[in-house]
Biopython code that builds the backbone (N, CA, C, O; Angstrom):
import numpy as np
from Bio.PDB.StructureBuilder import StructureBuilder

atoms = [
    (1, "UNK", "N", (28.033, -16.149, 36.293)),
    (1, "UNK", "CA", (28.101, -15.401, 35.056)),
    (1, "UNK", "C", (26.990, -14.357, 34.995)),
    (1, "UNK", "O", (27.042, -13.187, 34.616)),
    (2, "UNK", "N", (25.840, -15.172, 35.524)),
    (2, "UNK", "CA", (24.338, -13.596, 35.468)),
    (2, "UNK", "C", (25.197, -12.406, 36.200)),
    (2, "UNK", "O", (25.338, -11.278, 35.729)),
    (3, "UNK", "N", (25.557, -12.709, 37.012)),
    (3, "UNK", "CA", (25.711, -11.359, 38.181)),
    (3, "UNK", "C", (26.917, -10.778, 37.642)),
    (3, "UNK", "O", (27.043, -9.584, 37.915)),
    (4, "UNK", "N", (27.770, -11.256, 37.002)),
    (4, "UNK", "CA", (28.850, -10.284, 36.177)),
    (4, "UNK", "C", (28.441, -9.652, 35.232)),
    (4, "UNK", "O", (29.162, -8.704, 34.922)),
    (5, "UNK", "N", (27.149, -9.870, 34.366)),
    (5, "UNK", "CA", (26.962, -9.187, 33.294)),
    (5, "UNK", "C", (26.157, -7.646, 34.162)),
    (5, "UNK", "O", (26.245, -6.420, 34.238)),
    (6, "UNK", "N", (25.402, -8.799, 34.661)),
    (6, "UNK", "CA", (24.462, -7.398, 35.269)),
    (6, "UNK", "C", (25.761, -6.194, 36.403)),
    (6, "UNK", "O", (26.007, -4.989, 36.338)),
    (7, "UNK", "N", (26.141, -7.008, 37.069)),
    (7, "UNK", "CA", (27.244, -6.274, 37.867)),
    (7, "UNK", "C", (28.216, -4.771, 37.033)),
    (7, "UNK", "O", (28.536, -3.655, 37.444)),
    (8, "UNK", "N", (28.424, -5.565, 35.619)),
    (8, "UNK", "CA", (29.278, -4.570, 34.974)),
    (8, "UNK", "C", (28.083, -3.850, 33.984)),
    (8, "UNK", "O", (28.808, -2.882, 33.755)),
    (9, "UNK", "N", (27.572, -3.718, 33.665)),
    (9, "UNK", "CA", (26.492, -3.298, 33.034)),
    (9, "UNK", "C", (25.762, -1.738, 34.186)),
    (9, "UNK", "O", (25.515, -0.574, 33.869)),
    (10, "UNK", "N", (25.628, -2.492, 35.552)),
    (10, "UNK", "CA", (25.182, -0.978, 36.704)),
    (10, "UNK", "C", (26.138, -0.346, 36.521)),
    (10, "UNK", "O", (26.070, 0.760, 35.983)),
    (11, "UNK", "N", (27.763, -1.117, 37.094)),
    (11, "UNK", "CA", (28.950, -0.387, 37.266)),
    (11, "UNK", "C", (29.136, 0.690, 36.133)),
    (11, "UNK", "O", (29.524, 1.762, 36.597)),
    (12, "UNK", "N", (29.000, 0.686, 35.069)),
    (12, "UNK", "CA", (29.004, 0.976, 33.791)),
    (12, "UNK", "C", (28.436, 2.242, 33.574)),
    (12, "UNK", "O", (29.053, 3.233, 33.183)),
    (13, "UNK", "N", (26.632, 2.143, 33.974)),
    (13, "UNK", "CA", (25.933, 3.033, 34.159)),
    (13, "UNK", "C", (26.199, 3.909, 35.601)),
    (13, "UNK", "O", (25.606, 4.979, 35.742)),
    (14, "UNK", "N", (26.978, 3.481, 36.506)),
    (14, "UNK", "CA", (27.336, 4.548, 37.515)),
    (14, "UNK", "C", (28.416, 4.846, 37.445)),
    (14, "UNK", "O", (28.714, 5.957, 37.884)),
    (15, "UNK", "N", (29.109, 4.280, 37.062)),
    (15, "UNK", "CA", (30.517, 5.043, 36.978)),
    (15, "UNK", "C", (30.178, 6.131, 36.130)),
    (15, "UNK", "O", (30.444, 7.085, 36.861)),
    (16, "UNK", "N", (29.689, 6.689, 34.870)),
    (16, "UNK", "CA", (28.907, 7.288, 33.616)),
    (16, "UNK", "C", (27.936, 7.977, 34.518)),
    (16, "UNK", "O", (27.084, 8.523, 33.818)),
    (17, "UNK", "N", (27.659, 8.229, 36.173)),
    (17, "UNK", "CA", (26.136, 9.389, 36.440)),
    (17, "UNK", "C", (24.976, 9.207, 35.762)),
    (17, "UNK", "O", (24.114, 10.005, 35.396)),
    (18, "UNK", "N", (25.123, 7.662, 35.618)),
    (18, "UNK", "CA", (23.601, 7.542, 34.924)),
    (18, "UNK", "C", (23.060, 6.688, 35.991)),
    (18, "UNK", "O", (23.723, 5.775, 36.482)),
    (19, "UNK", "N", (21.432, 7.080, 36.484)),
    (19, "UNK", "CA", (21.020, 6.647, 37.992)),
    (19, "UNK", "C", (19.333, 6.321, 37.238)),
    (19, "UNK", "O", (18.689, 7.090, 36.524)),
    (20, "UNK", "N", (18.967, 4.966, 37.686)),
    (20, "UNK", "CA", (17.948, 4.746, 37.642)),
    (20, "UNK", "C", (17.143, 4.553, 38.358)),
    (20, "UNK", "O", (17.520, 4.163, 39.463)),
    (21, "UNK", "N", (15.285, 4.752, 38.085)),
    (21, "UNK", "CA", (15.006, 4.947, 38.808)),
    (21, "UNK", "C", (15.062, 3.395, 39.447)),
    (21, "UNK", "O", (15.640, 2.578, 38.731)),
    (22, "UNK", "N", (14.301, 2.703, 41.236)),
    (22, "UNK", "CA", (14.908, 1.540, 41.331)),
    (22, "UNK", "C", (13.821, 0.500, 39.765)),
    (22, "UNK", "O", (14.455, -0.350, 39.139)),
    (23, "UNK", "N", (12.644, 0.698, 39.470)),
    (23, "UNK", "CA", (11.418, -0.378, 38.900)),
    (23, "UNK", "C", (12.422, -0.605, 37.831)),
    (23, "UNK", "O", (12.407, -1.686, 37.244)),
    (24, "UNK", "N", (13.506, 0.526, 37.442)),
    (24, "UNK", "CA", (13.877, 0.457, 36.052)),
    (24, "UNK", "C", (15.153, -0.735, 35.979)),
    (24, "UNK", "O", (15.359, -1.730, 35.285)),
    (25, "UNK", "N", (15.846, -0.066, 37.057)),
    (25, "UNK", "CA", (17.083, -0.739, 37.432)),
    (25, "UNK", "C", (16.958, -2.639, 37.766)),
    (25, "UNK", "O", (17.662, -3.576, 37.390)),
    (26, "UNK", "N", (15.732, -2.567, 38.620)),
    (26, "UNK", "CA", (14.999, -4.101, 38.448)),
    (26, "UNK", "C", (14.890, -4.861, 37.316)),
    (26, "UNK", "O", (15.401, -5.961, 37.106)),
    (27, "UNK", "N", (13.965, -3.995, 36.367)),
    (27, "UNK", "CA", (13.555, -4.249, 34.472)),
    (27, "UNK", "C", (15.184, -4.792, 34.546)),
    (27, "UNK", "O", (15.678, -5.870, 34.874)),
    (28, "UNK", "N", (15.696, -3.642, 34.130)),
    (28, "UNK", "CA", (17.201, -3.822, 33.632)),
    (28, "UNK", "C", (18.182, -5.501, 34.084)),
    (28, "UNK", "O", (18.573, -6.358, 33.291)),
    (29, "UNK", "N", (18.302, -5.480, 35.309)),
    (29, "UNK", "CA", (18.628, -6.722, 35.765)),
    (29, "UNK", "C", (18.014, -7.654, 35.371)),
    (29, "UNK", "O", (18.750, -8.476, 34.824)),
    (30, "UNK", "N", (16.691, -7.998, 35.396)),
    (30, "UNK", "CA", (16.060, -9.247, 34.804)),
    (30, "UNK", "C", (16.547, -9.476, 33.901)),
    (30, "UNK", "O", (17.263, -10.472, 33.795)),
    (31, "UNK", "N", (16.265, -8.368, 32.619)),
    (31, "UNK", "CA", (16.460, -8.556, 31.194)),
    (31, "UNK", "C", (17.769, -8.992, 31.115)),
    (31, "UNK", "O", (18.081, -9.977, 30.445)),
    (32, "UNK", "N", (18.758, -8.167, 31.910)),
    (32, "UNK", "CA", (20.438, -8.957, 31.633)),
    (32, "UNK", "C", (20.263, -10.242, 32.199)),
    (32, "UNK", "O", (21.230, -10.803, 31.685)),
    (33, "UNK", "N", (19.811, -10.952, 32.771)),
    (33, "UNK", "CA", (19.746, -12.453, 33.659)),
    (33, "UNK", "C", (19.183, -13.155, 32.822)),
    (33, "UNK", "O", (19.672, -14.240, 32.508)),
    (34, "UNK", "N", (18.229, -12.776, 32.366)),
    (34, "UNK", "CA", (17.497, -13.865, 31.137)),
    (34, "UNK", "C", (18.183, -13.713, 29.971)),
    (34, "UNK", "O", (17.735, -14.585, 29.227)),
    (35, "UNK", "N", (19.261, -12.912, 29.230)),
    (35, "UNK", "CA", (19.784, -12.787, 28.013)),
    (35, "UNK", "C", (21.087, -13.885, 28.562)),
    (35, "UNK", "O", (21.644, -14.546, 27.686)),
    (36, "UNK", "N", (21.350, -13.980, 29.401)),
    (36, "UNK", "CA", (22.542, -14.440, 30.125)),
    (36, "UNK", "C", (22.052, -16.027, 30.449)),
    (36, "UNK", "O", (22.798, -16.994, 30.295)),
    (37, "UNK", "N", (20.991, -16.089, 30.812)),
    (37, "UNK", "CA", (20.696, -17.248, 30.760)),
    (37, "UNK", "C", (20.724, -18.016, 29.417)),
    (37, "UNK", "O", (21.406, -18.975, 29.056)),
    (38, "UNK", "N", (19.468, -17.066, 28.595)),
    (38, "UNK", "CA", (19.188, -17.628, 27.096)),
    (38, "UNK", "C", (21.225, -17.958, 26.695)),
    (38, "UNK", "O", (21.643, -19.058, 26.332)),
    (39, "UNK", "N", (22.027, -16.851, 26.872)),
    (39, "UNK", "CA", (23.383, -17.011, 25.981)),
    (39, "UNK", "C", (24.289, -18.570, 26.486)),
    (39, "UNK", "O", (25.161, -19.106, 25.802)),
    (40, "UNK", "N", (23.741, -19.109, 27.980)),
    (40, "UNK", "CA", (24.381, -20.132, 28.436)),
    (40, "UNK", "C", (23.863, -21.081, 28.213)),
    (40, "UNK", "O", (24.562, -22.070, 28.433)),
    (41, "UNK", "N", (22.368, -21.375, 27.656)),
    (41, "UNK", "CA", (21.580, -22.278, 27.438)),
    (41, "UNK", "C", (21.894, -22.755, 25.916)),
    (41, "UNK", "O", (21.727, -23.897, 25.490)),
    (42, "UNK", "N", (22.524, -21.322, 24.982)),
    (42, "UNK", "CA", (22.550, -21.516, 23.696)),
    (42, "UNK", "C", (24.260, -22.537, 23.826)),
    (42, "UNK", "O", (24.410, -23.626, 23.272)),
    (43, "UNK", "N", (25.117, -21.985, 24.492)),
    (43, "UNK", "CA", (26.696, -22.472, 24.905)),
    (43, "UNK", "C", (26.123, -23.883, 25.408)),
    (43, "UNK", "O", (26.808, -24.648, 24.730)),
    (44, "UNK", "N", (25.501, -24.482, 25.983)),
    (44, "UNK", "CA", (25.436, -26.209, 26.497)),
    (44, "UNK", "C", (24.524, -26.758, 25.414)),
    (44, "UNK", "O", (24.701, -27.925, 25.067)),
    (45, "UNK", "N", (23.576, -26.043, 24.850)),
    (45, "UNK", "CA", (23.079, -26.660, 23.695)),
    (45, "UNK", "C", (24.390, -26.876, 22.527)),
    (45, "UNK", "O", (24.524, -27.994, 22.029)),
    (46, "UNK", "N", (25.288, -25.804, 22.149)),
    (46, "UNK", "CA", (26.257, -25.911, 21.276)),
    (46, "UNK", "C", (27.213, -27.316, 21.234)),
    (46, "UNK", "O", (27.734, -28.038, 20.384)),
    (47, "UNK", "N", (27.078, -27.207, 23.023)),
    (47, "UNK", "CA", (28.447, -28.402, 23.314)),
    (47, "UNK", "C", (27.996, -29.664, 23.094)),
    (47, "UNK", "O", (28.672, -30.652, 22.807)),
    (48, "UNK", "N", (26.588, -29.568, 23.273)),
    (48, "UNK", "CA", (26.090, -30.905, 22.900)),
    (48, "UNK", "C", (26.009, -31.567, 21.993)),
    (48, "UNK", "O", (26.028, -32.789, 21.843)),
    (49, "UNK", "N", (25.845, -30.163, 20.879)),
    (49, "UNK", "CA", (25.646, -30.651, 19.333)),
    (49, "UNK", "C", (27.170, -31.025, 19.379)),
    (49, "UNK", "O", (27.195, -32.227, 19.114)),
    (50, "UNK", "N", (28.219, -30.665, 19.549)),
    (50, "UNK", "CA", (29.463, -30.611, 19.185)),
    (50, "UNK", "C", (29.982, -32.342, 19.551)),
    (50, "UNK", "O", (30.568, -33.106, 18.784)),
    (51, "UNK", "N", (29.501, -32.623, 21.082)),
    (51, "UNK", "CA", (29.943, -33.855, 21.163)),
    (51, "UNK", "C", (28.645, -35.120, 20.386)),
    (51, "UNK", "O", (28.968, -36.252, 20.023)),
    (52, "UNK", "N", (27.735, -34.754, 20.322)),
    (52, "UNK", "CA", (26.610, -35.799, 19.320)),
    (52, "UNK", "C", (27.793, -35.957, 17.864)),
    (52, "UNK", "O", (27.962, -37.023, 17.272)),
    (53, "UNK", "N", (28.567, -34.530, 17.474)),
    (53, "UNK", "CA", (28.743, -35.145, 16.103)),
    (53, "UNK", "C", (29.922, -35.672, 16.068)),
    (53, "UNK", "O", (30.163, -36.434, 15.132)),
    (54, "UNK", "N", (30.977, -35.404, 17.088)),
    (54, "UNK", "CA", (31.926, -36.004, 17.106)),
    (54, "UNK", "C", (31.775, -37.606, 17.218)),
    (54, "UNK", "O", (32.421, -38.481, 16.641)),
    (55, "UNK", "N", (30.837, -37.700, 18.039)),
    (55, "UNK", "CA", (30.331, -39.151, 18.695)),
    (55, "UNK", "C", (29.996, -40.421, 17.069)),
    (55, "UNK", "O", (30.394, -41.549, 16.779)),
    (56, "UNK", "N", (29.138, -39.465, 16.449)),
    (56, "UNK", "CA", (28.526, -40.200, 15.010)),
    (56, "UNK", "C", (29.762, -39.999, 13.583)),
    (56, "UNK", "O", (29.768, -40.413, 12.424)),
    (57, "UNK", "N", (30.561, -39.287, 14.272)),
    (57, "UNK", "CA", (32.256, -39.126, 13.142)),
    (57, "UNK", "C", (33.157, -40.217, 13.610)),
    (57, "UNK", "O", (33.801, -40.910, 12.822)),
    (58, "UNK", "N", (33.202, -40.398, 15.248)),
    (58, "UNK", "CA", (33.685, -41.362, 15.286)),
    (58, "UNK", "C", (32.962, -42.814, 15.220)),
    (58, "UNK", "O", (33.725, -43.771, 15.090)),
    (59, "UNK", "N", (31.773, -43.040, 15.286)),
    (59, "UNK", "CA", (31.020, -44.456, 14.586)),
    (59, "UNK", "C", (31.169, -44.318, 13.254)),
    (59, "UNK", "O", (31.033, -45.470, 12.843)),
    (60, "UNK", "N", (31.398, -43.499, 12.163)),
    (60, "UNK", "CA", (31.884, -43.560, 10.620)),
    (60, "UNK", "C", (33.208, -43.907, 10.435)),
    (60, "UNK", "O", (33.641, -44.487, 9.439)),
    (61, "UNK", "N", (33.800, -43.582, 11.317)),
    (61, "UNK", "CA", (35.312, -44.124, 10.870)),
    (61, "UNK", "C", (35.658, -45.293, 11.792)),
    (61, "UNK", "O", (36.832, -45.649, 11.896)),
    (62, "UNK", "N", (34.601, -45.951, 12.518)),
    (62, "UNK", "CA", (34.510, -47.383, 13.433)),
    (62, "UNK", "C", (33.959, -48.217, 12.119)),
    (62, "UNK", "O", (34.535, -49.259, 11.805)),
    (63, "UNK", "N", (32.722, -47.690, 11.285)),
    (63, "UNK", "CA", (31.915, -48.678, 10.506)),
    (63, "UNK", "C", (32.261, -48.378, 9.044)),
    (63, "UNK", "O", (31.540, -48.816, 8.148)),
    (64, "UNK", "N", (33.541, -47.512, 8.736)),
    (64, "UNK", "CA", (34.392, -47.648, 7.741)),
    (64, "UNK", "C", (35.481, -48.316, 7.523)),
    (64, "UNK", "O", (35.936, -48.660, 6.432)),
    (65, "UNK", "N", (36.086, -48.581, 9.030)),
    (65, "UNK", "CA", (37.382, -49.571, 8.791)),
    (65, "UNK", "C", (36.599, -51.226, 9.072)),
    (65, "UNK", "O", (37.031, -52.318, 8.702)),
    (66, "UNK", "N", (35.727, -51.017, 9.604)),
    (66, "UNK", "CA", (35.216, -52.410, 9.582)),
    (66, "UNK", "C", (34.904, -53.038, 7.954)),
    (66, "UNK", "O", (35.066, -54.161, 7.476)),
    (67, "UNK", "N", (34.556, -52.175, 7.566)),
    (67, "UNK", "CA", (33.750, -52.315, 6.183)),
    (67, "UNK", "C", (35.533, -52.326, 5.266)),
    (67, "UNK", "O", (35.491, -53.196, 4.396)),
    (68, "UNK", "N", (36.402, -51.879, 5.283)),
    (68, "UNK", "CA", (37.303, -52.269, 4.786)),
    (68, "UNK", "C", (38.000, -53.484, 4.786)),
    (68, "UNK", "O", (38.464, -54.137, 3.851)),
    (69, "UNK", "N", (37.992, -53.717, 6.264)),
    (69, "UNK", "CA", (38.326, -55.030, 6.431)),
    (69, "UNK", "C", (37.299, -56.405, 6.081)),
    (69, "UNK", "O", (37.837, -57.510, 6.019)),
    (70, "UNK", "N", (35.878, -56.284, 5.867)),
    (70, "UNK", "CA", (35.527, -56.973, 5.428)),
    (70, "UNK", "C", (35.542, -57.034, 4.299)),
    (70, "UNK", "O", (34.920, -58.042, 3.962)),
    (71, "UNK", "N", (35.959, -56.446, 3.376)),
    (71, "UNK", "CA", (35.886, -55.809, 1.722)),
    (71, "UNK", "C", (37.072, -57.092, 1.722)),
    (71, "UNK", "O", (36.895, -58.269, 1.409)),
    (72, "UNK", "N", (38.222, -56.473, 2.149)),
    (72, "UNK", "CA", (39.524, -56.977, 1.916)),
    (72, "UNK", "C", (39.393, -58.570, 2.425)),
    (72, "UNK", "O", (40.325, -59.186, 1.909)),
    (73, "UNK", "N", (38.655, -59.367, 3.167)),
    (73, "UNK", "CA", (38.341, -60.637, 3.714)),
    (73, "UNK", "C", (37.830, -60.959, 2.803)),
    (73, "UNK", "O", (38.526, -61.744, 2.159)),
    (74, "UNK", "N", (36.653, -60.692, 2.259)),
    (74, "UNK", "CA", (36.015, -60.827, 0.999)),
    (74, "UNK", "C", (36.856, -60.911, -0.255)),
    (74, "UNK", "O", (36.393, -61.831, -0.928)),
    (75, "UNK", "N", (37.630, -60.493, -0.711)),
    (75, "UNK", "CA", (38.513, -60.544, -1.896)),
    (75, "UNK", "C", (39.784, -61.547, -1.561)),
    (75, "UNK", "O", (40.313, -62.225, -2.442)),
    (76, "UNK", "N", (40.178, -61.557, -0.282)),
    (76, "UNK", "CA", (41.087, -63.078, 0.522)),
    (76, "UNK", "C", (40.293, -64.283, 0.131)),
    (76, "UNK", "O", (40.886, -65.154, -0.504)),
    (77, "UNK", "N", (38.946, -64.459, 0.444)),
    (77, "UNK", "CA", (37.983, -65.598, 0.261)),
    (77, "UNK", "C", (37.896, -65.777, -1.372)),
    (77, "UNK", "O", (37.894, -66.926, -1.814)),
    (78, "UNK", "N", (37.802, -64.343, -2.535)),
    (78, "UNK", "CA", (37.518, -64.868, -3.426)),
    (78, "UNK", "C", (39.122, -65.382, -3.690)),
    (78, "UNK", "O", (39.163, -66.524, -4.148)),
    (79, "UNK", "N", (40.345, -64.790, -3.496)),
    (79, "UNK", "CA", (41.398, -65.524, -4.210)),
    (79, "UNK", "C", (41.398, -66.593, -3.581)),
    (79, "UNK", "O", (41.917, -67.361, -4.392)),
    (80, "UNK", "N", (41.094, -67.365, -2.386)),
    (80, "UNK", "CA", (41.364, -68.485, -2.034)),
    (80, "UNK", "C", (40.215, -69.542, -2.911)),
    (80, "UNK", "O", (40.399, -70.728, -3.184)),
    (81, "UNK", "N", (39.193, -68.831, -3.186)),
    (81, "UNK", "CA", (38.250, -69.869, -4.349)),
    (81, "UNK", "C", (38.499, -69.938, -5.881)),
    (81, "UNK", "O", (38.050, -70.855, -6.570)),
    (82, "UNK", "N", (39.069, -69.154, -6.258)),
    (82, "UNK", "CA", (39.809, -69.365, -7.254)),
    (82, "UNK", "C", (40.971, -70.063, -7.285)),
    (82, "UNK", "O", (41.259, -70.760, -8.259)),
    (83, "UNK", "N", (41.822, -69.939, -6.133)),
    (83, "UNK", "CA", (43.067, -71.271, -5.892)),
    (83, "UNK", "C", (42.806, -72.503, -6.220)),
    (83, "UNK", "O", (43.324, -73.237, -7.061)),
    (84, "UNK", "N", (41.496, -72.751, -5.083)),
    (84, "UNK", "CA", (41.147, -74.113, -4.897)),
    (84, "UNK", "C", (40.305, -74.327, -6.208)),
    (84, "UNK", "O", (40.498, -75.443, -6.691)),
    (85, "UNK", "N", (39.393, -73.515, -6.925)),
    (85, "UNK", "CA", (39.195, -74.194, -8.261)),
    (85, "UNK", "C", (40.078, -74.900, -9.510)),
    (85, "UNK", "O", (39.946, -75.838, -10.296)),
    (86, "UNK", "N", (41.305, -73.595, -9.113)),
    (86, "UNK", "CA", (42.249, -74.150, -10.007)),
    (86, "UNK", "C", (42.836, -75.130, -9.273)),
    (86, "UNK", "O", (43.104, -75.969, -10.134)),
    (87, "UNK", "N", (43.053, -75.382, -8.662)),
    (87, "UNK", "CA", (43.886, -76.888, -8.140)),
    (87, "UNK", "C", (43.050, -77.923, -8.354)),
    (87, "UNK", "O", (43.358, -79.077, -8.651)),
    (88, "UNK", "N", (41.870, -77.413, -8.174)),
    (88, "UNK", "CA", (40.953, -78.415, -8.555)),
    (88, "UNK", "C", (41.049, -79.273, -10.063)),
    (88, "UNK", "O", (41.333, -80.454, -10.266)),
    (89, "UNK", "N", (40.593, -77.869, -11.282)),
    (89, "UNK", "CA", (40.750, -78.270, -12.380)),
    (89, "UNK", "C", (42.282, -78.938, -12.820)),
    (89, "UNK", "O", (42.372, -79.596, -13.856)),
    (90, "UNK", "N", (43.391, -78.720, -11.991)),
    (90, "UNK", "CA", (44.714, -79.262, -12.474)),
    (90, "UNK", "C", (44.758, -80.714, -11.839)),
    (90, "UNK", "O", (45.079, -81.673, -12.540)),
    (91, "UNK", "N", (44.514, -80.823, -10.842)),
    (91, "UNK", "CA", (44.320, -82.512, -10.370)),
    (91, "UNK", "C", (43.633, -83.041, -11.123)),
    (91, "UNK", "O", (44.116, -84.148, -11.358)),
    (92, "UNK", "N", (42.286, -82.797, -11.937)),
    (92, "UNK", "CA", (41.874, -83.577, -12.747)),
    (92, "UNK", "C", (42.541, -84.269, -14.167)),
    (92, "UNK", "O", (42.359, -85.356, -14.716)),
    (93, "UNK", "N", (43.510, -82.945, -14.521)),
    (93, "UNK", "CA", (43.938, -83.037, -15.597)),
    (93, "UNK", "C", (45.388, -84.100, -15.422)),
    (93, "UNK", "O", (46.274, -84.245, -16.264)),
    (94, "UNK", "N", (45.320, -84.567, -14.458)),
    (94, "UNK", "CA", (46.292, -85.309, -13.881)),
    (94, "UNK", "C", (46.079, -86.375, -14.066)),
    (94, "UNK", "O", (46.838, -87.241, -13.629)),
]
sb = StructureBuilder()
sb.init_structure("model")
sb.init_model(0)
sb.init_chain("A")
sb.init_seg("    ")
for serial, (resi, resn, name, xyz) in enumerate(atoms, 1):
    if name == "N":
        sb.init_residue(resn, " ", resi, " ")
    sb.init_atom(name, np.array(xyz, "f"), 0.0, 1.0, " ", f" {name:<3s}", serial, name[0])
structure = sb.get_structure()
């Protein structure tokens, strides 16, 4: 990817009769190689953030259905203690 930016960037300036001198043409290349770098460094930093949040979206909807299902176990347990109280209190009354 460096050498295409810089590649079309000379091409650009020669196709156009614009001729530098070489110290400049050097300058010039660096600066496109390091902007090119910095722009690919910013693209794998991006992807990273991208899969970190996917990663912690999918542990929210892992430790949301868990949490449902224990909600719903929890309210199974309380109707089953209310069953057994009342069966309780009706055997006595027996």
């Amino acid at each position: 990817m460096n050498e295409d930016i810089v590649k079309d960037v000379l091409d650009l300036l020669q196709n156009n009769n614009v001729h530098l001198a070489e110290p400049v043409q050097s300058e010039v290349k660096s600066l496109l190689v390091r902007h090119a770098k910095n722009t690919e460094g910013y693209k794998r930093g991006r992807d990273v953030s991208r899969s970190t949040v996917k990663a912690k979206e999918a542990k929210i909807t892992e430790l949301t259905y868990r949490i449902n299902t224990l909600e719903a176990e929890l309210e199974a347990e309380k109707a089953m203690v209310k069953h057994l109280q009342w069966e309780a209190q009706h055997e006595s009354d027996t």
